[in-house]
N, C-alpha and C positions, 0 to 999 in steps of 0.2 A: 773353192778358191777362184776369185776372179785371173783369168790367164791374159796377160799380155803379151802379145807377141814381136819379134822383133822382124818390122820391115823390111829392112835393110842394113848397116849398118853405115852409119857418115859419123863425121867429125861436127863437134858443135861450131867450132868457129865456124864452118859453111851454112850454118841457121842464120848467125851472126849476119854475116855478106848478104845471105837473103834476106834477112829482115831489111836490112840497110839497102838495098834494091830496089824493094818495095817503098821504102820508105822517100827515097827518092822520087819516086812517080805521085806519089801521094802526098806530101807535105813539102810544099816549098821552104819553109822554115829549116826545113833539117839540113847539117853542114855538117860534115865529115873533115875530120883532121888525122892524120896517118902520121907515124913516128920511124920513118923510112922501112916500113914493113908490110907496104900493100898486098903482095901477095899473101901471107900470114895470115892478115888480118880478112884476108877476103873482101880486098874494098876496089877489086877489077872495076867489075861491072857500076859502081856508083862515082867512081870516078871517070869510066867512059861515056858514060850518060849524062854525068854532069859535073864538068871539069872548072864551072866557076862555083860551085859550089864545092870540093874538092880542095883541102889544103894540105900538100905536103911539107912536113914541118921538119923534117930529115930528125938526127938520132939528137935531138933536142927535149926532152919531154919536159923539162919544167918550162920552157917558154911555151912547147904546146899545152898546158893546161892554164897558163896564162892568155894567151891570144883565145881558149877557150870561155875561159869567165868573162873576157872583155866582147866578147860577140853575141852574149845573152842578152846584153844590155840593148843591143839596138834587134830584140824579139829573136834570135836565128836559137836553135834546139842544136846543140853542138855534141857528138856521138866524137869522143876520142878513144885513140884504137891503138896499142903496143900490146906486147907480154905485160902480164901479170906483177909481175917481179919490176918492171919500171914504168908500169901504170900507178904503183901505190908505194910500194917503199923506198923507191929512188926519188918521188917528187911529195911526199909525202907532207913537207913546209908546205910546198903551192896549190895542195888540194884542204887542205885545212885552213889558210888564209884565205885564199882568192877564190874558193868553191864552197866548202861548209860554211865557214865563218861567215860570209855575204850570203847564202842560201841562194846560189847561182845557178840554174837549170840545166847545169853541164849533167850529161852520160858518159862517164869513165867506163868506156870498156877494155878487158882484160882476155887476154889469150892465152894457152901455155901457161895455164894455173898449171899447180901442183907436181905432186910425182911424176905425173905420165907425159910430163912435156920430154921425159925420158932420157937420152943419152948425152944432149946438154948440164946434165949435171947438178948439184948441190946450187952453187952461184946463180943460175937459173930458174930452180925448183921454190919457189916462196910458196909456205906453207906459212904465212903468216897474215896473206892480206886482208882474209873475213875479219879478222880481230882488229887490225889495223883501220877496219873500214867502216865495222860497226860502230866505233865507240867515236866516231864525229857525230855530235848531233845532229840530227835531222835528214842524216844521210841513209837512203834506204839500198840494201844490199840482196842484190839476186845470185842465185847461181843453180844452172840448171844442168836438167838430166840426160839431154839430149837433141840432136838436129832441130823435132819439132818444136821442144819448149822455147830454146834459144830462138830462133826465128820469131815466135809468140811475143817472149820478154820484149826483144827487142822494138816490134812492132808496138808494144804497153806503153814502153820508155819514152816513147815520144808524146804521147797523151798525160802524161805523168809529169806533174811538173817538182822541181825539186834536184836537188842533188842526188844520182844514184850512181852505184858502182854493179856494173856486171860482168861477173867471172862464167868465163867457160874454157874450151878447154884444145887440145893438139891432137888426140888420137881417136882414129875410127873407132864408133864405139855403138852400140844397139841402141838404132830408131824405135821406140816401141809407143809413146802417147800420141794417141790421135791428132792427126793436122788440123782437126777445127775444134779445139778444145780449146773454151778458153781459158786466155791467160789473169787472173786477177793478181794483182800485187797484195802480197797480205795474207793469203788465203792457201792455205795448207792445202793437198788432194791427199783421199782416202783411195787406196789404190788394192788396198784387200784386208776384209776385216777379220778379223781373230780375237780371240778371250784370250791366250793366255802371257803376251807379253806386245807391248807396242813397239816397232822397227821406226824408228825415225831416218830416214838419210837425206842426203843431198846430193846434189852437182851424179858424178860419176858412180856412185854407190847406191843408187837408187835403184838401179836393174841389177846389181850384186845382191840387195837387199829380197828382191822379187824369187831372186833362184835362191837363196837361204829359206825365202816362207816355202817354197815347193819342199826345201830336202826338210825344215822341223814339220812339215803335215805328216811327210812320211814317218817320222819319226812320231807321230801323236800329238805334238805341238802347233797351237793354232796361233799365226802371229797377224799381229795388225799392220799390216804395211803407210807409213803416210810418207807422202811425196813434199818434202819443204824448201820451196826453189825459193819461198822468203825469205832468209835468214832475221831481216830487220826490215821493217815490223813481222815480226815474229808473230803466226796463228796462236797464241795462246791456249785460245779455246779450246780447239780441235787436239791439242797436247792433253789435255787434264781432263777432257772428254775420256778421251783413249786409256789415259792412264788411270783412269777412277776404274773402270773394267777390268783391265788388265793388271794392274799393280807394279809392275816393273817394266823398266826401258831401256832398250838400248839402240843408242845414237851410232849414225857414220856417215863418216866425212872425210873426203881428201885433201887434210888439212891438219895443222897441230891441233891436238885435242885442248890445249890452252887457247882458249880466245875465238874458238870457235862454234859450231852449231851444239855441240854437245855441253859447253859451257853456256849456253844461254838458253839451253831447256834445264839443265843444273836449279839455273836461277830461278826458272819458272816455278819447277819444284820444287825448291826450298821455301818459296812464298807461298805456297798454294797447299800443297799435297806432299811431304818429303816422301822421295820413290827410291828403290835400289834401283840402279842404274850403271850399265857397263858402258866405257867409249871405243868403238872402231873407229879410230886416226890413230894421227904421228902422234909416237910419246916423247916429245919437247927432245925433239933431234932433226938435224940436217938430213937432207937427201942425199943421193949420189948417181952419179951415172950407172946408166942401163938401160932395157927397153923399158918400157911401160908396164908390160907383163911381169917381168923379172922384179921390180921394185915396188908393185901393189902386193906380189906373194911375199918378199921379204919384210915391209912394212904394214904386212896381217891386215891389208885392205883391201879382201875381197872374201867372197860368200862363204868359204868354211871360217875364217874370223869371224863372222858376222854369225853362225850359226853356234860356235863355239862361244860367245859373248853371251848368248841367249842362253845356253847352260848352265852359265856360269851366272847368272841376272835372277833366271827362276830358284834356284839357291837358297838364293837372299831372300826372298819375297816373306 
């Protein structure tokens, strides 16, 4: 088994900030728009460095994704920065009108996805927006696994032209893919192969995903790990690849298992290859306040779910 290791642990919002850092030194086109949450969003440093490029839009968001699609128009790459939760389903009219519908080059970014934005609570916690996000057309949706990816995405997103939504996330959490790897949009990673069931995860469950293949080897179970920080466009390939070998899968995500990553591998293979297949997420319920620790164990999303899924998957097979 390939071992990853975890460097350090950080928060992905601060890949976020670096990318946007970077991105500042390196493309004049790139403008940052903040929803009175600079610190959060980790946009210090691209606002000190470049404070006409810099727009704070205070607790506004549907006019910031508006003054966002209107600044495409004259070439500017426009990176907008809130929570999760009022990045997509508070403004969700003015990203579908004034952003998908016109195929506007806006970057919606998202912070304080899911569960682990933690003791802010249910009202805060949207485990809805992959779904919400996928199903605009032409809208491509990321969501990564850690400090380095996010950093990466972000840095992609600007070369990238098109509508995209990137979710990451609030709490420290294991740095473990290498700094110079790169990032493609689209493109699945194989992160440890195995014959006897395929590990799909995303966003935060990816390194949960890694410590589940350690404990089924022990267990005599050889799993396939792959890394899907694309949700949309979706690797196809790399899914039906994996799962022609292996025969069964199971998907996880920090996210309602409606409308999310494990619903658009569903789809892959119903078209393709019908597979048994278990989901590690939300089962179509609200969150609630607590740490981040406390409500991944309550909400069965993390490594004994995930290994327990895998029991329960080869079963079926």
């Amino acid at each position: 088994m390939k071992k990853y290791e975890n460097t350090g642990s950080k928060d992905t919002r601060s890949g976020f900030g670096a990318g946007m850092t970077e991105l500042g030194q390196k493309n004049e086109n790139v403008v940052a728009l903040c929803a009175d949450l600079i610190g959060s969003l980790k946009f210090d440093e691209f606002k000190k460095n470049h404070p006409e490029r810099f727009f704070q839009i205070g607790i506004a968001e549907a006019n910031m994704i508006g003054i966002a699609a209107g600044l495409t128009i004259g070439g500017k790459i426009p990176f907008t920065g809130t929570f999760a939760n009022f990045s997509t389903g508070r403004v969700y009219d003015q990203i579908r009108q004034s952003v998908a519908y016109s195929d506007k080059n806006v970057k919606i970014c998202a912070s304080h996805a899911g569960l682990t934005l933690g003791e802010d609570g249910a009202t805060h916690q949207i485990l809805e927006d992959i779904g919400l996000m996928k199903m605009l057309p032409g809208m491509t949706v990321i969501n990564t696994c850690d400090y380095n990816q996010t950093k990466a995405a972000t840095l992609a997103l600007a070369d990238h032209h098109g509508p995209a939504y990137l979710r990451f996330g609030r709490p420290v959490v294991p740095n473990f893919t290498p700094a110079d790897e790169p990032f493609v949009i689209g493109k699945a990673i194989l992160l440890n192969e195995g014959t006897d069931v395929t590990i799909v995860a995303t966003g935060h469950l990816v390194w949960e995903a890694l410590i589940a293949a350690e404990a089924l080897e022990a267990k005599g179970i050889s799993a396939e790990v792959i890394n899907i920080h694309t949700i949309k466009p979706l690797d196809e390939e790399a899914i039906l690849k994996s799962v022609a070998k292996t025969r069964c899968v199971v998907t996880a995500e920090e996210h309602n298992y409606l409308g999310g990553l494990g619903e658009s591998i569903s789809g892959v293979l119903a078209l393709n290859n019908p597979t048994p297949q278990e989901f590690v997420a939300v089962q179509d319920s609200f969150g609630e306040s607590g740490t981040p620790e406390q409500l991944m164990e309550k909400y069965k999303l993390n490594n004994q779910a995930i290994v327990e899924a895998v029991e329960r998957v080869i079963k079926r097979k």
